[in-house]
N, C-alpha and C positions, 0 to 999 in steps of 0.2 A: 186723381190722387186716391191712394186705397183706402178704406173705411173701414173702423174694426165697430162690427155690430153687436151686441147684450143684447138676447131676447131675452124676454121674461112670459110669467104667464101671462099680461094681459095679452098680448098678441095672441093667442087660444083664448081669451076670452072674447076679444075683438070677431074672432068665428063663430063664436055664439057655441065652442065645446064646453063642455060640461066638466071645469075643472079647479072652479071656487072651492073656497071655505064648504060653506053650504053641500057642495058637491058629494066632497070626500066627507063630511059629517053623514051623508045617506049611505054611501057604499059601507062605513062603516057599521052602521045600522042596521047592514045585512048580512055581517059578520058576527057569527055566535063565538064565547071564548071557553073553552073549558073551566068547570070550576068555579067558575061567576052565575050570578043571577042577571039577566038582561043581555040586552046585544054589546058589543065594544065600545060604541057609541055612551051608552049608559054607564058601564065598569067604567070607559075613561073619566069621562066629566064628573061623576061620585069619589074620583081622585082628583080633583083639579084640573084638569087639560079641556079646557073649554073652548081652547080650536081658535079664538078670536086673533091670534099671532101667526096660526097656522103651524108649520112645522115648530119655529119655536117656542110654542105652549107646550112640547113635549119636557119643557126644563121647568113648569112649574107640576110636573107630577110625583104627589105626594106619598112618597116610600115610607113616610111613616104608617098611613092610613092602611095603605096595603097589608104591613104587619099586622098592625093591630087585627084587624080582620081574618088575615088568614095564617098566621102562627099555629102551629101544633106544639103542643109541648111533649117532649116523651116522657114517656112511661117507662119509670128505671123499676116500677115491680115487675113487669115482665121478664120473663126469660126468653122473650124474641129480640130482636135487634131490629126488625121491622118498628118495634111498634118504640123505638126512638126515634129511629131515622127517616120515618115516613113521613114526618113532617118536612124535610129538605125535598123530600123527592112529589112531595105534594106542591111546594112552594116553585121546585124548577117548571114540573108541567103547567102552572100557572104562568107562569112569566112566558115561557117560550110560548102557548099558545094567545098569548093576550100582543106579542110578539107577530105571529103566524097573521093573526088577525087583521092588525095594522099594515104588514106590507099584502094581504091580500087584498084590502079594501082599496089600497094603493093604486096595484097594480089592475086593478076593476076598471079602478078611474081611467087610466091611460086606457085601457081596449076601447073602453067605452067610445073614448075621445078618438083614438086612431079609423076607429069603424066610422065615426060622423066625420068623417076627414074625406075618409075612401068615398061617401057618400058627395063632398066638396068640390071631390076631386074631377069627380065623372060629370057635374054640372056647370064647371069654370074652365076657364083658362089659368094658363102658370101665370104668376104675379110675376112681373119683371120689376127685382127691386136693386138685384147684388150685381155687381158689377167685377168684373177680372179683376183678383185681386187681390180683392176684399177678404176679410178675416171674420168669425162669426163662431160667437160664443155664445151658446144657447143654454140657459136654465131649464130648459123643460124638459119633459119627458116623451113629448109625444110625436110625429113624423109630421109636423107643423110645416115647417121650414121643404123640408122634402117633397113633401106631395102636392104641396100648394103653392110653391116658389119653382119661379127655374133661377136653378143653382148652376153657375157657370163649372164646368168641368175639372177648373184646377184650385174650388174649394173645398176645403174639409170642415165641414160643420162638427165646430168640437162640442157635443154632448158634456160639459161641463160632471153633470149628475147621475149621467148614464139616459140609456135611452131603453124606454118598456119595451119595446119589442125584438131589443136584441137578446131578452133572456138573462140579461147580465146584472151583477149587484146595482141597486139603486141607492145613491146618497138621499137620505129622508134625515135629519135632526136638526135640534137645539144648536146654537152659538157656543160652547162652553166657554165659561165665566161672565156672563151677562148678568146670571142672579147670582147671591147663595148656592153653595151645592148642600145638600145635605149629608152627613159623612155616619158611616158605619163602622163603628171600630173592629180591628181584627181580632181573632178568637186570643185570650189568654187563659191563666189559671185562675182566675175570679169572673170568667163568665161560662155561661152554658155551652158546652159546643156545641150541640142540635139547632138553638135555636139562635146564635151566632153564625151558622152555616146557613138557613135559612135568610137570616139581614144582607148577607153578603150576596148571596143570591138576586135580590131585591134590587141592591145597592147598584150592581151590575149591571143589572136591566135595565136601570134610570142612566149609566154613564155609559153604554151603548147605544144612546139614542143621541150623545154629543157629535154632531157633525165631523167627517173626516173629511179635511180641505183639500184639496188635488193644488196644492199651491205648484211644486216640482212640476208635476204633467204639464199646466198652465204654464209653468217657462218657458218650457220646453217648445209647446204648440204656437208660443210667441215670439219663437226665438229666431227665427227664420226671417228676412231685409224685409219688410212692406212697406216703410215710409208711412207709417199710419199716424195721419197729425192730426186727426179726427177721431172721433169714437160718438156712436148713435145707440142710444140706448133705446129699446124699445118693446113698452111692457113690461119693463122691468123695474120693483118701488125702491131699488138703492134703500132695503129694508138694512136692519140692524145684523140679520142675521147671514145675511152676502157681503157684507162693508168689509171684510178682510180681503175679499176677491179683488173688490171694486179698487181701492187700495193699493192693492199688489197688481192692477193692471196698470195704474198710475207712475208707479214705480218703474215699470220696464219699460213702457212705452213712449211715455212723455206727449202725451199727443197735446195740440194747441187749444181744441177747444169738445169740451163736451156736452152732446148736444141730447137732452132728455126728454121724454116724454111724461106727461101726469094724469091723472085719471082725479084724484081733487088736492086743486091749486091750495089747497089750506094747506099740507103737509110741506110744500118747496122751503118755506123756512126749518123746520125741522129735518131736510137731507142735505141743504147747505151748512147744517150746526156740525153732523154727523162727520163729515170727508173735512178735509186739512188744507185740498186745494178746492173748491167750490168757489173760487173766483172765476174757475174755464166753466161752469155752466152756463146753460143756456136751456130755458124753460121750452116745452112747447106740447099744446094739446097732443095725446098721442094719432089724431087723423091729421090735423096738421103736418105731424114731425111724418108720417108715414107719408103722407102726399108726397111731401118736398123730394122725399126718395122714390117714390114709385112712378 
């Protein structure tokens, strides 16, 4: 019977690649931002985003703080227009490169991780896990599953968030509506435009980091007969910020029984609180739940 797999990161951490919290806090540590004092690392966390959620600590980052900080007010005694406007065009260079920043540090991570792979690669054998079939929705970003698995010929490993080394957009954000948003009103005739264009600015950069869900692509890539009355999670923490995914696989699939892996057993009651059906789980260390299949 076919099996639809959820990788997560542990399974790249179970290799021992380099693509924790901790991780991406260094690569970003070695990203300088325009504009700022210190690396990304440092501008982030002096705004709030203290990494401890990972992607979704991007939704406690504090737009107000930003402002206060780096607002320019313009100067209406001048006869330039520069020297109104150069505070928006100071505030976009900020953001886009504190922007630039993030998905550079990003995308460090993944080379980093594909290079220790290639190294993996040349000293193993293929891991025989997947079976004709099988269906295999991967979180990650890195050539995990690829280089280190033999993958039977008639699957398609759906890169759920994009894969680093195709080049291609990578999904990185926040849940939106988990917390508060914080909200910027749009310009009227009782506020400044200069520095009303500038918040918006701000504003935009915090609600461009809200996650874009491939829910439709997911139908679609599920939409095909498998009989899949199982589902094996693996590595992956069924966090707050994938639970729409998890959810909408439930939904099309209907499988009988879902079978999880966990890295600390304290948390199994807080992901059975989380999901609607958490009656089909089924705990199991993740070398365990990996043996059973490998």
């Amino acid at each position: 019977m076919a099996k639809l797999y959820i990788i997560g990161n542990g399974l790249d951490l179970h290799f021992g690649l380099k693509t924790g919290t901790k991780d991406f806090e260094n690569c970003l540590h070695n990203q300088r931002v325009y504009g700022f004092h210190g690396d990304a690392l440092d501008v982030l966390n002096s705004y709030g985003v203290d990494w401890s959620d990972y992607e979704q600590s991007l939704c406690n980052l504090d737009i107000d703080e930003i402002m206060v900080e780096n607002e320019i007010y313009p100067d209406y005694l001048s006869d330039h227009e520069y020297d109104r406007d150069s505070g928006i065009s100071n505030m976009n260079n900020l953001t886009i490169n504190l922007r630039v920043a993030i998905n550079n540090a990003l995308q460090k991570m993944i080379e980093d991780a594909d290079e220790a792979l290639e190294v993996l690669k040349e000293t193993g054998t293929p891991i025989r896990l997947f079976q004709s079939g099988d269906v295999i929705i991967s979180f990650n970003y890195t050539l995990t599953l690829e280089l280190l698995f033999e993958i039977p010929t008639n699957i398609r490993i759906y890169h759920i968030h994009g894969l680093g080394s195709s080049g291609g957009p990578l999904i990185f954000g926040y849940q939106k509506g988990l917390y508060t948003e914080q909200w910027i009103g749009a310009y009227n005739e009782d506020q400044d435009f200069y520095i009303t264009k500038q918040r918006e600015t701000v504003y935009d950069f915090y609600q461009s980091w809200a996650k874009q869900y491939q829910l439709q692509p997911l139908a679609k890539y599920l939409s095909v007969p498998n009989n899949l009355n199982e589902v094996v999670v693996l590595g992956h923490s069924m966090g707050l910020v994938d639970a729409i995914y998890i959810e909408y696989i439930e939904q099309i699939i209907h499988p009988q029984t879902w079978n999880i892996s966990y890295h600390d057993y304290s948390r199994i009651s807080e992901i059975k609180k989380r999901y609607s059906f958490s009656y089909k789980f089924k705990f199991y260390e993740f070398d365990k739940l990996l043996n059973n299949y490998h």
